[in-house]
C-alpha positions as CSV (number, residue, x, y, z in Angstrom):
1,X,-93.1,54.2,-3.4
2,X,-89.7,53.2,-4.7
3,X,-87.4,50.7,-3.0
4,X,-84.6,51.6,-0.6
5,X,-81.1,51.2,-3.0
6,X,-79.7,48.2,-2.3
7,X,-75.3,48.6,-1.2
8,X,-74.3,47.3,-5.1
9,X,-71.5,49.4,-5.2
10,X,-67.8,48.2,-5.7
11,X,-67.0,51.4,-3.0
12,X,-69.7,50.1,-0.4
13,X,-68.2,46.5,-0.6
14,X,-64.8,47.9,0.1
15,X,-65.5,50.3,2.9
16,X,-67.3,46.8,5.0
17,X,-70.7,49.2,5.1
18,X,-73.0,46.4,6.3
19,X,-70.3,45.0,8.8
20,X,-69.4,48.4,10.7
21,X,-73.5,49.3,10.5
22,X,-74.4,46.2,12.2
23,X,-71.6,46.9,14.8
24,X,-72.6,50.7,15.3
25,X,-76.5,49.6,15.6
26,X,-75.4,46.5,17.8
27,X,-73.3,48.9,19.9
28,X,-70.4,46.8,19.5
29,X,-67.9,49.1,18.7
30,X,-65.9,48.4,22.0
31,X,-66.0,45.4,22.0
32,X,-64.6,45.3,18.5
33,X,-61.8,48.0,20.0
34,X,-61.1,45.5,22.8
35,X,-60.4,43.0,20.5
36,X,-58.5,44.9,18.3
37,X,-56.0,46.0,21.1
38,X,-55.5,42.8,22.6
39,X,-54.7,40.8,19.3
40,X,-52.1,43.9,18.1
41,X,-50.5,43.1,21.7
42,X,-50.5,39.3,21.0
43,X,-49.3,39.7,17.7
44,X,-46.7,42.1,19.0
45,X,-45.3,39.4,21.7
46,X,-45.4,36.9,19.2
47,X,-43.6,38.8,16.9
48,X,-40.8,40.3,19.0
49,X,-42.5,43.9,18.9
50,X,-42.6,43.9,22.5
51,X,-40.4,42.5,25.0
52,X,-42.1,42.6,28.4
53,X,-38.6,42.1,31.1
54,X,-37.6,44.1,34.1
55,X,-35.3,47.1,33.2
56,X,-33.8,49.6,36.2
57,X,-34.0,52.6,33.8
58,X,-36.9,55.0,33.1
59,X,-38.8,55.8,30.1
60,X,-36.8,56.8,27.2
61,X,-37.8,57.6,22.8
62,X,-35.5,56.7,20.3
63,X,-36.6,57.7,16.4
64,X,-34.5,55.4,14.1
65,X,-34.1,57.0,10.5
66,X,-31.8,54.1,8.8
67,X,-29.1,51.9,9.0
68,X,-25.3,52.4,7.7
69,X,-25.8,49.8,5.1
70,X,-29.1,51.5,3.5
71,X,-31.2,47.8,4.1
72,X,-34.6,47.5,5.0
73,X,-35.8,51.1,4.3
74,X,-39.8,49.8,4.7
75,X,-38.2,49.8,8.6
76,X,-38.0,53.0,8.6
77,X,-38.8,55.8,10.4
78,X,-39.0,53.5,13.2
79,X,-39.6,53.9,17.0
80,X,-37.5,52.4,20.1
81,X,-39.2,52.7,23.4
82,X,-37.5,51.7,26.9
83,X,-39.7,51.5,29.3
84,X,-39.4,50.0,33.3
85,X,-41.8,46.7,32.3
86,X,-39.6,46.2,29.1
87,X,-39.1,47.5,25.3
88,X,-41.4,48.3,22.6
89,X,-39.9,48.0,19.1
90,X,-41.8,49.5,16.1
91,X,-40.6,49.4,12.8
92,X,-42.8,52.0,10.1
93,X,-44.3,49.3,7.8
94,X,-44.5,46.3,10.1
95,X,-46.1,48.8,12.7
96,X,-48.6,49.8,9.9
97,X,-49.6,46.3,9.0
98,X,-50.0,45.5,12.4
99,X,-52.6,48.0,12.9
100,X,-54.7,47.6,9.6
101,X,-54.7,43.2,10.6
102,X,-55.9,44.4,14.1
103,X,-58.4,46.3,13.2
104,X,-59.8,44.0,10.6
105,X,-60.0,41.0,13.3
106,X,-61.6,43.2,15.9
107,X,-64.6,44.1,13.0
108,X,-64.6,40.3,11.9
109,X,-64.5,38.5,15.7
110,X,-66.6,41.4,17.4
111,X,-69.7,40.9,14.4
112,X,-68.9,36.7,15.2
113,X,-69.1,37.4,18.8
114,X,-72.4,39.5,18.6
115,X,-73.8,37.1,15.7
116,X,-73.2,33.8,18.1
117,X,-75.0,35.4,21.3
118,X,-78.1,36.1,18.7
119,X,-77.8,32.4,17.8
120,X,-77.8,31.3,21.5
121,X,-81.2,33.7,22.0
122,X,-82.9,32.3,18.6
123,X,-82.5,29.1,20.3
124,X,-83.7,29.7,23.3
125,X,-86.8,31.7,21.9
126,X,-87.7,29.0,18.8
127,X,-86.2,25.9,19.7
128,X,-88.5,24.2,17.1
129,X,-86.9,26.0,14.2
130,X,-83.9,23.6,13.0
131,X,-83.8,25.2,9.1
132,X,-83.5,28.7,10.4
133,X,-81.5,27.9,13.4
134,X,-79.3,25.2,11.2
135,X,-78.6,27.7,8.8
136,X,-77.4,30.5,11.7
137,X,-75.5,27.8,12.9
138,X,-73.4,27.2,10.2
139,X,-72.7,31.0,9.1
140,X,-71.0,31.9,12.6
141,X,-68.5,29.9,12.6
142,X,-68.1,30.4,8.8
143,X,-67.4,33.9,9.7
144,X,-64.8,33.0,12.6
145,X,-63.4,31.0,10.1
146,X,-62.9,33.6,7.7
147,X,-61.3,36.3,9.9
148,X,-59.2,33.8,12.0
149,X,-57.7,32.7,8.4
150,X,-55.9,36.1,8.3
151,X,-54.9,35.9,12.3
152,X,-53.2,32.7,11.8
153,X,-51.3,33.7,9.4
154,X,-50.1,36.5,11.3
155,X,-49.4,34.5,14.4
156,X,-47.4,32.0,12.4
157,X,-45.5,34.6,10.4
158,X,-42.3,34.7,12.6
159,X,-42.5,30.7,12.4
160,X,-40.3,29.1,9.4
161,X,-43.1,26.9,8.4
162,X,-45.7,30.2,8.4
163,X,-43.1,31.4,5.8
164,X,-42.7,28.1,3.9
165,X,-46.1,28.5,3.4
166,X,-46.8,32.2,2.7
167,X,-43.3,31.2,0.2
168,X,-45.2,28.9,-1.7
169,X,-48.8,30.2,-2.2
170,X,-47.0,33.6,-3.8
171,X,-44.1,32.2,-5.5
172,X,-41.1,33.1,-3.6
173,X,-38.7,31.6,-1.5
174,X,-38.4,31.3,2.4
175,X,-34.8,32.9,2.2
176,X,-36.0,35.8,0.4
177,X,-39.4,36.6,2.3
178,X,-37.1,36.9,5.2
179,X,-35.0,39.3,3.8
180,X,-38.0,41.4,2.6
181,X,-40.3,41.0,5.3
182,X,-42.7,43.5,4.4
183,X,-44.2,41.0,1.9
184,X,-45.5,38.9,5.0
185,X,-47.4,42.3,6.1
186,X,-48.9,43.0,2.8
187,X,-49.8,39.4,2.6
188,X,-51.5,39.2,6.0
189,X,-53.4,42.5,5.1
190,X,-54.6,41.3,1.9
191,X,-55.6,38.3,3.3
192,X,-57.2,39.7,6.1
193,X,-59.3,42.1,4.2
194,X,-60.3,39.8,2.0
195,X,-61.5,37.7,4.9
196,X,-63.7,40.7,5.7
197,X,-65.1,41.2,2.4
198,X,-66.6,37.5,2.3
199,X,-68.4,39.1,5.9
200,X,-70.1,41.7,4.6
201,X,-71.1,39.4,1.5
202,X,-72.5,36.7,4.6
203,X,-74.1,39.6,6.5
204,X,-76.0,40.6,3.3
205,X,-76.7,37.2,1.9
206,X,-78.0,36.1,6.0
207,X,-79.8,38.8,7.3
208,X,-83.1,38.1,6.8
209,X,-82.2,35.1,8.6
210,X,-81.6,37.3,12.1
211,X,-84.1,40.1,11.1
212,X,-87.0,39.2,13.2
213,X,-85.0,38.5,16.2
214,X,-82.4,41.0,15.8
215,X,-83.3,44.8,14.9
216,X,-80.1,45.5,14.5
217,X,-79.9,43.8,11.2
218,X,-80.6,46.1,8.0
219,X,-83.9,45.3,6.5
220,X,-82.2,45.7,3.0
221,X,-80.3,42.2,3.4
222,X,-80.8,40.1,0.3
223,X,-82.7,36.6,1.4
224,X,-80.8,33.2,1.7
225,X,-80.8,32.0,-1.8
226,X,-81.9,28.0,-2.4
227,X,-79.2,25.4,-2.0
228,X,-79.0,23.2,-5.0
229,X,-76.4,21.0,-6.8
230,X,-75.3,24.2,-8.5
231,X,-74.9,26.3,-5.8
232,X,-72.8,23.9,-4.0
233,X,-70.7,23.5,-7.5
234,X,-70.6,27.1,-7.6
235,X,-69.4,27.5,-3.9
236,X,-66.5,24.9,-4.4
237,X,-65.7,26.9,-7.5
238,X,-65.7,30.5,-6.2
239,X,-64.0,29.2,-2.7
240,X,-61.2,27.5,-5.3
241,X,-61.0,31.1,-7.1
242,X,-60.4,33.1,-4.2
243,X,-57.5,31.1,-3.3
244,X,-55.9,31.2,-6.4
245,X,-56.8,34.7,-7.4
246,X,-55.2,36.0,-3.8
247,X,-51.8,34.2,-4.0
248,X,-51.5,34.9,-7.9
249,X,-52.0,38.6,-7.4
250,X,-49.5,38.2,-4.3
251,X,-46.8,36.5,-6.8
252,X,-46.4,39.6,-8.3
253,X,-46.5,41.6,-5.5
254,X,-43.1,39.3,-4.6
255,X,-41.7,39.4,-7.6
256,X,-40.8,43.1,-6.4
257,X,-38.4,41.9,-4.3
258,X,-36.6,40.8,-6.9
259,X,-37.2,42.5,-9.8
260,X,-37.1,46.8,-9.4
261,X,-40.7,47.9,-11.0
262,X,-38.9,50.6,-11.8
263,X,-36.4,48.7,-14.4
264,X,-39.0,45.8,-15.2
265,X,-39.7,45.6,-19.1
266,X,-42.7,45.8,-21.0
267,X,-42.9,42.2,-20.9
268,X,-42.7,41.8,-17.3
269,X,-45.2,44.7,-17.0
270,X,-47.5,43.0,-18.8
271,X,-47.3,39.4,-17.2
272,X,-48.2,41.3,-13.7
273,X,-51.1,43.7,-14.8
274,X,-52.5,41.7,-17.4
275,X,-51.6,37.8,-16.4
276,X,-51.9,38.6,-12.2
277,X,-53.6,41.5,-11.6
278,X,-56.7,41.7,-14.2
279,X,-57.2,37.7,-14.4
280,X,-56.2,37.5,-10.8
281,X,-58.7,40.5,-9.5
282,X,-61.4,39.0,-12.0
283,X,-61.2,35.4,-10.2
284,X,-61.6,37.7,-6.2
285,X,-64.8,39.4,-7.4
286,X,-66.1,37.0,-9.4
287,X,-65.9,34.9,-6.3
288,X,-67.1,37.2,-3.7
289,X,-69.7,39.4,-5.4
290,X,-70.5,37.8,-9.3
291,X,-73.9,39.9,-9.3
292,X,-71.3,43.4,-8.6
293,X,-69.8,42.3,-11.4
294,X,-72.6,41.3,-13.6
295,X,-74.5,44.8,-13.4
296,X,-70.9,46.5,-14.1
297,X,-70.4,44.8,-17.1
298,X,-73.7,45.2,-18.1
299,X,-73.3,49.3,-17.9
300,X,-69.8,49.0,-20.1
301,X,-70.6,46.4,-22.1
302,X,-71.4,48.4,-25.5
303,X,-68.4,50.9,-24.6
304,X,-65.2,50.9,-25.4
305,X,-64.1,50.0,-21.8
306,X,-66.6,46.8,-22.0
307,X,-64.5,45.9,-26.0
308,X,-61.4,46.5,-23.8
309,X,-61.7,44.7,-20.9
310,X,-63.1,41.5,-22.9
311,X,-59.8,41.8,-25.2
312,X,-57.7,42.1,-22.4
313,X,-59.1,39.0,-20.7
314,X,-58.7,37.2,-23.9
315,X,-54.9,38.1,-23.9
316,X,-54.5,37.0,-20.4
317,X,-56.6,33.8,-20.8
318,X,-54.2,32.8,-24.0
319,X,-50.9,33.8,-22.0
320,X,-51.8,32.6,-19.7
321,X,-53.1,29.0,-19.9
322,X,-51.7,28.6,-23.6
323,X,-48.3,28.7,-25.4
324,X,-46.3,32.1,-25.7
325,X,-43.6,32.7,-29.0
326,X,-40.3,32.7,-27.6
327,X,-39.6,36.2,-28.2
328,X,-42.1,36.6,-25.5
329,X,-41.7,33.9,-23.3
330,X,-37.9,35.2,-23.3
331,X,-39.3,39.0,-22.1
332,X,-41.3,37.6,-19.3
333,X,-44.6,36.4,-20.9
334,X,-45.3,33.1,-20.8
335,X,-48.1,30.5,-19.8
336,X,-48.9,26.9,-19.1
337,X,-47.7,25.6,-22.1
338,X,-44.2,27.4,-21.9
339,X,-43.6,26.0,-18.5
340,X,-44.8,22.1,-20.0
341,X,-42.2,22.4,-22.6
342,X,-39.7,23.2,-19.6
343,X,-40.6,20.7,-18.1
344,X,-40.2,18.2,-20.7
345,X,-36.8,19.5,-21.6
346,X,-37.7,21.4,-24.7
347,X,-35.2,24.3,-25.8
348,X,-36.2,28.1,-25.1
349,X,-36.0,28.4,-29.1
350,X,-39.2,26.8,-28.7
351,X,-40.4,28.9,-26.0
352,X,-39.9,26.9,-23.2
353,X,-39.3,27.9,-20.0
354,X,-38.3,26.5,-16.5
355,X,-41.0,25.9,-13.9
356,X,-41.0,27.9,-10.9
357,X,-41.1,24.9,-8.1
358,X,-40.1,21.4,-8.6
359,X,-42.3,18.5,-9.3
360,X,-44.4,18.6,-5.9
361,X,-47.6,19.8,-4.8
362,X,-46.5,23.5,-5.1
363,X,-46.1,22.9,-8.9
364,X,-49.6,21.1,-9.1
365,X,-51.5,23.9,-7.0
366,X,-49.9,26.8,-9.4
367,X,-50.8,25.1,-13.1
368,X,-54.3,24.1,-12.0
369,X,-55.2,26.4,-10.0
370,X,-53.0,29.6,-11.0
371,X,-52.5,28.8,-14.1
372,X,-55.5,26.5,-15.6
373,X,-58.7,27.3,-13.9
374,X,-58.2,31.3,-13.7
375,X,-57.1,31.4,-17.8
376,X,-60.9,29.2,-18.1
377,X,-62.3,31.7,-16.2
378,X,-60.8,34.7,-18.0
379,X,-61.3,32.8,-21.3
380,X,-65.6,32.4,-20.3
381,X,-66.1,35.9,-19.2
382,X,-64.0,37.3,-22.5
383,X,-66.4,35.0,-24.7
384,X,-69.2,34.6,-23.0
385,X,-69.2,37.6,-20.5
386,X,-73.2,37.3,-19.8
387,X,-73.9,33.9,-19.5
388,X,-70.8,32.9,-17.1
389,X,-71.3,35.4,-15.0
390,X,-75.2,34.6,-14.2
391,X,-73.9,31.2,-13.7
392,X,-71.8,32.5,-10.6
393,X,-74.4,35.5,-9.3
394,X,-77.3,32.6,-9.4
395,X,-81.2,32.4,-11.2
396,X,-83.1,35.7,-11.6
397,X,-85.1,34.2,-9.5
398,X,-83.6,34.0,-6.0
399,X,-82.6,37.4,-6.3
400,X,-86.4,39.3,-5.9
401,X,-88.6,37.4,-2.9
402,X,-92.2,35.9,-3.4
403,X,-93.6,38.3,-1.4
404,X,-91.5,41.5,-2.8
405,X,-93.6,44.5,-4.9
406,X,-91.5,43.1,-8.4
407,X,-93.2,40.1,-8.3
408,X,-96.6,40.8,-7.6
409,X,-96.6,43.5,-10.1
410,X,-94.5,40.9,-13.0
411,X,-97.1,37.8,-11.8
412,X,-100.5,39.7,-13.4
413,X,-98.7,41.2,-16.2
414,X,-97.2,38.0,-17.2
415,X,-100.7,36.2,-16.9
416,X,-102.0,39.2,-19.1
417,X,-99.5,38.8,-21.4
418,X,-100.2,34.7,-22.0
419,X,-103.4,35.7,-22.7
């Protein structure tokens, strides 16, 4: 009998297919609906959406298409309600981010909810289990953790500091992402979503761990790999990879609000989709699902798509962490070594170019972590595609359990074969 597939897929990562299974078999939909609606109305109140005061009149609609001077068209369509308990503004793109960050922290907090009264009954039921229980223990909050990351930031997005900070993990300035606020909605939905991925990942990576005591847990979870010196090296490394690979991909998200895509040059083009976007993606899958990864690259890798995603690594890796000519550090491509020569005071005839932030922290966070460690990483997967990426998806090993039909059929056959 052949095993049930296991959810590999890039499209079953994105659609959260072990998160809303484990809610529909857990019957926690509502409760993921209740918490849904009650952060959209905090977030609303926080945000000025919704002003709750007395007002004599009744209920009344107002559709707003634009403004005289033509700003701010991601406002629009909007919607102006006056109502007796108050008013309910909702701006087209703000209303839309709102929803998609709701619904993403009702999934996340209503599988944390569900997953912490499963811890309280494991230990009640086995209180002489402290590896199994330990374990459970630390993933719950790990998952609040996660999904709260993306609330906060949209609780603190009307505050200046929430936008200092948002302003210097993509880039930008505080003056201009409040002038183009609909970066602070694509950044709390991409951050959000994220947030939710690296559930589903736990969900599959723990759920052997609540299998016996919850049956709402798929029996196709993979089991809890061994915790070593290198898997703690590799968690550091892939937690430092998501938070680089997020806020570099958002820098060119907010470049947009500066420069027209639709009038950016070739070189420009090419700094976001191959410098951002590919080495920026690569670093957010390589960190939340290496093995996905792996078993792509392993289908592509004697095609012409494998030969071109491996050169276009290498061109980001050099661009990126290396030294660009001037004629195309001057059109928008440059690297680390550009911006060290600005630094330094060289002339742009020697391809130089001015950092983005002043010496600070913000400077240090975007050459070693924006700049440095994703051009390594694009550099080691463009060389040696096969052997970094076991390094990050783990030994063969850990993948197959003891007790699992592959290794009691490999055990014989490789005893046969010593013989």
């Amino acid at each position: 009998m052949s095993e049930p597939p296991e959810h590999d897929s890039i499209l079953d990562l994105l659609v959260l297919r072990e998160v809303r299974g484990y809610l529909r078999r857990s019957h926690g939909t509502g409760l993921a609906v209740f918490i849904g609606v009650a952060y959209a109305l905090g977030s609303m109140l926080l945000g000025g959406m919704l002003i709750l005061a007395r007002y004599p009149g009744g209920y009344s609609f107002l559709v707003l298409w634009g403004n005289a001077l033509g700003l701010q068209p991601w406002n629009y369509p909007g919607l102006l309600i006056e109502a007796p308990w108050g008013f309910v503004v909702l701006p087209f793109f703000a209303t839309l981010s709102m929803i998609l960050v709701s619904a993403g922290v009702g999934l996340g907090m209503a599988v944390a909810v569900l997953l912490g009264i499963q811890l309280l009954r494991s230990r009640r039921a086995s209180p002489g289990g402290p590896v199994a229980t330990g374990t459970i223990a630390g993933l719950t909050p790990a998952m609040i953790a996660l999904v709260t990351l993306g609330a906060c930031c949209s609780t603190t997005a009307a505050a200046t500091a929430g936008v200092g900070l948002v302003a210097q993990a993509s880039g930008s300035s505080t003056t201009n992402l409040l002038l183009n606020n609909w970066f602070l909605g694509v950044f709390q939905v991409v951050v959000v979503f994220v947030a939710l991925i690296a559930q589903e990942l736990l969900l599959r990576m723990y759920g052997t761990l609540f299998a016996s005591g919850d049956p709402a847990f798929s029996s196709r979870s993979r089991p809890h790999p061994p915790m070593d010196r290198r898997a703690i090296v590799a968690g550091v490394l892939r937690a430092a990879l998501v938070a680089a690979g997020i806020t570099w991909i958002l820098t060119a998200v907010a470049d947009w609000t500066i420069v027209s895509p639709a009038a950016a040059p070739a070189g420009v083009w090419f700094n976001w989709i191959i410098e951002h976007w590919l080495v920026g993606g690569l670093a957010i899958v390589t960190a939340l699902s290496p093995r996905t990864l792996r078993d792509w690259y392993r289908s592509v890798a004697a095609t012409p798509r494998g030969i071109l995603f491996r050169v276009s690594l290498c061109l980001g890796a050099w661009t990126l962490g290396g030294w660009v000519p001037p004629p195309f550090a001057g059109a928008g491509v440059e690297g680390f070594g550009n911006e060290i020569l600005g630094a330094l005071g060289a002339p742009a005839s020697l391809g130089a170019v001015a950092p983005t932030f002043a010496v600070g922290y913000s400077l240090v966070f975007q050459w070693c972590f924006q700049y440095l460690l994703l051009a390594v990483l694009a550099g080691l997967v463009a060389l040696y595609p096969r052997e970094t990426l076991e390094w990050f998806a783990g030994p063969a090993s850990s993948e197959i359990p003891r007790s699992s039909p592959e290794a009691v059929i490999t055990a014989p056959s490789a005893s046969g074969a010593a013989r």
